[in-house]
C-alpha positions as CSV (number, residue, x, y, z in Angstrom):
1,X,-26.0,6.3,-11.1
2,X,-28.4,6.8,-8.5
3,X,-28.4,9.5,-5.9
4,X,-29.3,7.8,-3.0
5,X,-26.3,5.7,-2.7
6,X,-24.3,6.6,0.4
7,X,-20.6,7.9,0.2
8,X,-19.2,5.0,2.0
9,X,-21.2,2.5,-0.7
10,X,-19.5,4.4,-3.1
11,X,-15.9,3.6,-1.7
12,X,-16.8,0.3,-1.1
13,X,-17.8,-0.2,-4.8
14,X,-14.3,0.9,-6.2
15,X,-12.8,-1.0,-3.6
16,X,-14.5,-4.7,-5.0
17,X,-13.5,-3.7,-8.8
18,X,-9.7,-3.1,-7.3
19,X,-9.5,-6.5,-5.0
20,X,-10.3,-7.5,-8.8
21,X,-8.0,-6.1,-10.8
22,X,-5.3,-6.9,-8.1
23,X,-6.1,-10.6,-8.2
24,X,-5.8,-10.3,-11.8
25,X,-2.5,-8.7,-11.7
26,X,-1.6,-11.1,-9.3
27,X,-1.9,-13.9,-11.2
28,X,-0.4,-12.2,-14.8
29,X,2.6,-11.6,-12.9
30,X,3.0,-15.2,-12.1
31,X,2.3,-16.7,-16.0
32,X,4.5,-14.0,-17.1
33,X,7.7,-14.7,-14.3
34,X,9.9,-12.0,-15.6
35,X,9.1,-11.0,-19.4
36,X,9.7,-7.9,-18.9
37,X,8.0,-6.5,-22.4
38,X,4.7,-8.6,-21.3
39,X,4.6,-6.8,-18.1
40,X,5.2,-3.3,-19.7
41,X,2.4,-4.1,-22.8
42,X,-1.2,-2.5,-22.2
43,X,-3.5,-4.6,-21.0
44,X,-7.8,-4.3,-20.2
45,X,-8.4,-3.7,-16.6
46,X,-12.0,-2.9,-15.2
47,X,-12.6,0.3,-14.6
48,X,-12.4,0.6,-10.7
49,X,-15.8,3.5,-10.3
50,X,-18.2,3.7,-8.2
51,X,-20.5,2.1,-10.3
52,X,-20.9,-1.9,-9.8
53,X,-22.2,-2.9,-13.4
54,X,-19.7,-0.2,-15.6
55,X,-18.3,-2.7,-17.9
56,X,-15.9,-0.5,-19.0
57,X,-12.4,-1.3,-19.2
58,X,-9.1,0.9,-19.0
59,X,-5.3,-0.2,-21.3
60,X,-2.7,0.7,-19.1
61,X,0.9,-1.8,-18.3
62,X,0.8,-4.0,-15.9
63,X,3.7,-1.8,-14.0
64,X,1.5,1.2,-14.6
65,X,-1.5,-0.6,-12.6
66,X,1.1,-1.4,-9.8
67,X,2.4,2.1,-9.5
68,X,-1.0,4.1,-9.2
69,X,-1.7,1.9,-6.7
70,X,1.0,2.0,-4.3
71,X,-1.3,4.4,-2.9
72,X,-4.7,3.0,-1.5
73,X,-6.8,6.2,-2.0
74,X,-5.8,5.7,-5.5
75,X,-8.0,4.3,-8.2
76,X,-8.0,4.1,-12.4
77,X,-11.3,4.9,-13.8
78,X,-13.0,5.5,-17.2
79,X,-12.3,9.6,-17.3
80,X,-16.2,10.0,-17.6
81,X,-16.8,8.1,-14.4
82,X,-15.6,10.6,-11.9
83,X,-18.3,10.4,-8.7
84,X,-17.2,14.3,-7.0
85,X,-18.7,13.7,-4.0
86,X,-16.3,11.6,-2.8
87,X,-13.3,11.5,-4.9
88,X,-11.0,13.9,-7.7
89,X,-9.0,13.5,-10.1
90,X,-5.1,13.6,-9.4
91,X,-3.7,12.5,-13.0
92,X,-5.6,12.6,-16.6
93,X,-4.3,10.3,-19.3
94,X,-5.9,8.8,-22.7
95,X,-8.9,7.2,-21.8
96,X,-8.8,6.8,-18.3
97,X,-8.0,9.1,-15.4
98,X,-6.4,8.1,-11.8
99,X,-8.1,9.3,-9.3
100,X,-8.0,10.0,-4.9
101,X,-10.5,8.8,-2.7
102,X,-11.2,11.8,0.0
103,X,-11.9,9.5,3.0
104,X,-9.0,6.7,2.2
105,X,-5.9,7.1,4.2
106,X,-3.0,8.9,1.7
107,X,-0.3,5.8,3.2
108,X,1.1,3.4,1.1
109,X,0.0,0.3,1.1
110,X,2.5,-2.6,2.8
């Protein structure tokens, strides 16, 4: 990734990959109504870093996606994709790590 690219860029970046993964979740939760097992089965969800063209792609439940971000400072990224400068990582699992943006607010979001 390269060095010149400004914190808030950064932030910005993970914020388009999550308005994409949220419309996607959006949308599974209405083909899916209320199959619970569906909901609860890993799916592929783009890796929400800094970094526009990662392609990589993180299993977690739909409910799992849901929960992390409850929180707006929090993202799901590909545990090698951690950008320091403007983020750390809160929670490590297998294969991807959740993570806290520094200069996002710590609410909830409504």
């Amino acid at each position: 990734m390269p060095r010149n690219i400004s914190h808030d860029r950064l932030i910005k970046n993970e914020q388009i990959v999550r308005e994409h993964n949220s419309r996607t979740t959006h949308h599974l939760r209405k083909l899916l109504h209320n199959d619970k097992v569906a909901v609860a089965s890993p799916l592929n969800f783009i890796c929400e870093c800094s970094n526009l063209e990662c392609q990589a792609l993180v299993a977690l439940s739909i409910q799992h996606y849901e929960a992390i971000h409850q929180r707006r400072d929090r993202f799901v990224i590909n545990v090698d994709h951690l950008a320091p400068s403007v983020e750390k990582i809160v929670e490590q699992r297998a294969g991807y790590a959740i993570v806290e943006k520094f200069e996002l607010s710590a609410e909830t979001d409504s």
